[in-house]
C-alpha positions as a Markdown table, in Angstrom:
| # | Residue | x | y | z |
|---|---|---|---|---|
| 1 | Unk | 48.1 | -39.6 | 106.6 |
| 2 | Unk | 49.4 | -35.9 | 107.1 |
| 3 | Unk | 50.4 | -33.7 | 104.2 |
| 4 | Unk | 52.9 | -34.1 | 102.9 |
| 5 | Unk | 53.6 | -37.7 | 104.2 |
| 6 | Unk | 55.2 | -39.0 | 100.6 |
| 7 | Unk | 55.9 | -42.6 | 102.8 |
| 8 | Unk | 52.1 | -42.7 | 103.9 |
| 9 | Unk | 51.2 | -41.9 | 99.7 |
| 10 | Unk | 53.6 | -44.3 | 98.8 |
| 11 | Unk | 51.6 | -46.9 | 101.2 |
| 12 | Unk | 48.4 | -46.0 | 100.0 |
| 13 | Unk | 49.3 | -46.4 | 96.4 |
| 14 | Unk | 50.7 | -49.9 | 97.1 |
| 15 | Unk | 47.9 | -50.8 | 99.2 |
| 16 | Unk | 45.7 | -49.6 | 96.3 |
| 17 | Unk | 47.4 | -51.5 | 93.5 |
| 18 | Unk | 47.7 | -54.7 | 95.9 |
| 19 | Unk | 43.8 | -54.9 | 96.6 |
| 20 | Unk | 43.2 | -54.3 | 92.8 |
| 21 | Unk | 45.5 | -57.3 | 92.3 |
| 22 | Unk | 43.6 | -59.5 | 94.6 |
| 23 | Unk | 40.6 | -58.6 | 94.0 |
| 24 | Unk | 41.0 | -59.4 | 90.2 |
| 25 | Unk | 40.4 | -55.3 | 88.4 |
| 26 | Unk | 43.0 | -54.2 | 85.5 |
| 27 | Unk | 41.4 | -51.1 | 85.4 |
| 28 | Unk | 41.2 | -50.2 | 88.7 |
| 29 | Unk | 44.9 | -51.3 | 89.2 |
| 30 | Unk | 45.5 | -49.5 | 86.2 |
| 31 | Unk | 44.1 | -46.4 | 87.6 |
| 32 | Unk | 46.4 | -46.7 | 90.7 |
| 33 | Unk | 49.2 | -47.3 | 89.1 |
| 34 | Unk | 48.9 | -44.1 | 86.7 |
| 35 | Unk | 48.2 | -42.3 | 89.6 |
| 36 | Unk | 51.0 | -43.5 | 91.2 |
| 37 | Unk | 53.4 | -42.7 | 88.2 |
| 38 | Unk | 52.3 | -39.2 | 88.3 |
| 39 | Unk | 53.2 | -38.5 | 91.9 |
| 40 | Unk | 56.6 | -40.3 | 91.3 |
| 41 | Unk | 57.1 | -37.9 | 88.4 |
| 42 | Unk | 56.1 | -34.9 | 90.3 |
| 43 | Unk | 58.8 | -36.1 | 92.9 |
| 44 | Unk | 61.6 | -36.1 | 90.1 |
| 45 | Unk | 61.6 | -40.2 | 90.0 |
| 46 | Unk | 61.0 | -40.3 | 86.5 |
| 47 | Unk | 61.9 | -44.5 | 86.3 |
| 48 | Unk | 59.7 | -44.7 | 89.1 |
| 49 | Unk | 57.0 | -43.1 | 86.9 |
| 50 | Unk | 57.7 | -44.6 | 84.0 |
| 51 | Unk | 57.6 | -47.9 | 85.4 |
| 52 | Unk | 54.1 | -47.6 | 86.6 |
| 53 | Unk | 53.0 | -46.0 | 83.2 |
| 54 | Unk | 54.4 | -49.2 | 81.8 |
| 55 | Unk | 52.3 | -51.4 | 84.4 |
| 56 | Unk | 49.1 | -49.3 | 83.8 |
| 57 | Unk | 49.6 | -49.5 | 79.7 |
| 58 | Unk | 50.3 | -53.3 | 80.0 |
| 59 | Unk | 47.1 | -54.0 | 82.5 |
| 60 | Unk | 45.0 | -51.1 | 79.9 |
| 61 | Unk | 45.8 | -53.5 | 77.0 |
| 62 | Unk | 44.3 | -56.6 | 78.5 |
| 63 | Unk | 41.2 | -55.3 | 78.9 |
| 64 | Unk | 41.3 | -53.3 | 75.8 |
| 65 | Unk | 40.3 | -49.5 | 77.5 |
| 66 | Unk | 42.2 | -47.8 | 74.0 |
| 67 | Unk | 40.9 | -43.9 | 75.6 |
| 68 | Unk | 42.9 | -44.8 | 79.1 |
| 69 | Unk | 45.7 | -46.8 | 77.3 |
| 70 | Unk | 46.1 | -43.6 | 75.0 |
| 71 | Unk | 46.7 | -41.5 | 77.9 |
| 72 | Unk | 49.1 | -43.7 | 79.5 |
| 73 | Unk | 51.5 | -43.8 | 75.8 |
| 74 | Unk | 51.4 | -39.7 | 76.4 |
| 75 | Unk | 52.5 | -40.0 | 79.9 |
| 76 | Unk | 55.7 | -42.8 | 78.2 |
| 77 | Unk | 56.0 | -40.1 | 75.1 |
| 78 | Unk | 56.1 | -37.0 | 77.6 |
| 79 | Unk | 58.9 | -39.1 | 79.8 |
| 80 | Unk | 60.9 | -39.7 | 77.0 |
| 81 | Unk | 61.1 | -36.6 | 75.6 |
């Protein structure tokens, strides 16, 4: 992936939250997904981020991580602002 290849991120990202699907981690998908969120918010798609901050808080509140699942409600508080 070259720099500044947003459709190669993009790939990766989904790759990344596929795999974490399959291979059965919230957290890690979680992790992806914020991740995700934040490059789709430094690209001006703030549904697009908000979106994955939703996945990330829903998949953080099934396996209970409250300091990660706090981050991801600033993220939603900061987008709705």
């Amino acid at each position: 992936m070259e720099k500044g290849d947003l459709e190669g991120a993009r790939e990766a990202f989904e790759n990344s939250i596929k795999l974490g699907k399959r291979l059965n981690l919230p957290a890690e998908t979680a992790s992806a997904y914020v991740e995700f969120g934040l490059l789709l918010e430094d690209l001006g798609d703030k549904d697009g981020a908000k979106g994955c901050f939703k996945q990330a808080q829903a998949l953080y509140q099934g396996v209970r991580l409250d300091k990660e699942l706090a981050v991801v409600k600033r993220h939603l508080e900061r987008l709705a602002a």
